[in-house]
C-alpha positions as CSV (number, residue, x, y, z in Angstrom):
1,X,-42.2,21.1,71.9
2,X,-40.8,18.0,71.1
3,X,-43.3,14.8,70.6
4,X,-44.0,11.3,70.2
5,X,-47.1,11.1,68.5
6,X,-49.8,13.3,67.3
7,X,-53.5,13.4,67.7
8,X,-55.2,15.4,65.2
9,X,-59.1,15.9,66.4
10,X,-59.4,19.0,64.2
11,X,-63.2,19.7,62.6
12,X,-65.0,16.8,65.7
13,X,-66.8,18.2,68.5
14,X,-67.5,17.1,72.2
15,X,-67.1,13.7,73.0
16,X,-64.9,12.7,70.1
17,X,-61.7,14.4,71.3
18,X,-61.4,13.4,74.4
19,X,-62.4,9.7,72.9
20,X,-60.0,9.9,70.9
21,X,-57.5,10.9,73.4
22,X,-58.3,8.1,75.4
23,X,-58.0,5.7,72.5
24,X,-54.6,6.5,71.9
25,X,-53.4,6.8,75.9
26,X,-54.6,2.9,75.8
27,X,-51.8,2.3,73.1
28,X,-48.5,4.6,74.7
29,X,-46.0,3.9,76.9
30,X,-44.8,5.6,79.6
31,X,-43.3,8.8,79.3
32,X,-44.8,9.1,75.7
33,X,-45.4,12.8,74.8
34,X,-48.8,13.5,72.5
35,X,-49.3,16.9,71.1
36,X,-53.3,16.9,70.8
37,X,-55.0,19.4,68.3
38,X,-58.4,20.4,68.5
39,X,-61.1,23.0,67.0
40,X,-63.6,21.9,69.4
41,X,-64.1,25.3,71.7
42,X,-65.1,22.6,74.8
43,X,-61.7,20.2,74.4
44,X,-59.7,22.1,77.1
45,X,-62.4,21.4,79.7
46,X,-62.7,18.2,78.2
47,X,-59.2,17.4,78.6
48,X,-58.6,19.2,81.7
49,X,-61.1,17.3,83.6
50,X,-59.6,14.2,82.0
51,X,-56.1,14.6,82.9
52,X,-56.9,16.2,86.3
53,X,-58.5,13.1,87.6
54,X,-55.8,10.6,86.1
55,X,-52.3,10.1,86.6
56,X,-51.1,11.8,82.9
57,X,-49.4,15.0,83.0
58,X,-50.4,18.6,81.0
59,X,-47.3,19.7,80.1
60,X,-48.9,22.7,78.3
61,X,-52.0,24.2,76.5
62,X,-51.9,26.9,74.0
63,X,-53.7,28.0,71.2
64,X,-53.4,29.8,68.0
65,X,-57.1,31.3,66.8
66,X,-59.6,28.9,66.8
67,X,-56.8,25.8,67.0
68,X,-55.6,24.4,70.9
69,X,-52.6,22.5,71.4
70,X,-52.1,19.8,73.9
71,X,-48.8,18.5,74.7
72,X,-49.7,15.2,77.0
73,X,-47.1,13.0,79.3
74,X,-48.4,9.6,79.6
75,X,-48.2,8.3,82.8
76,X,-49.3,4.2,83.7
């Protein structure tokens, strides 16, 4: 899927993907597209939760093995 910007958070467990996540949401514009990658078995809950209760979009999730893939909208 085509992106603006990635988010590597492979190899850092729960908080510090979601933290991350955040860090870089504070710094997109709208419409921006982040493709987030994680290890941490816990990040789509994480995330999930995150995205649920604000106004960013999931576009998808999907993982290969041990490695998830978050492709974020940004929405301010």
């Amino acid at each position: 899927m085509k992106h603006d910007i990635t988010l590597d958070t492979q190899g850092l467990n729960c908080p510090l993907p979601l933290l991350k996540l955040k860090q870089v949401l504070a710094n997109t514009n709208t419409g921006d597209i982040i493709r987030m990658i994680a290890t941490d078995p816990a990040a789509h809950l994480d995330v999930g939760v995150f995205i649920d209760k604000s106004a960013h979009e999931m576009l998808l999730h999907e993982r290969d093995g041990d490695i998830q893939f978050f492709y974020i909208k940004t929405v301010k």
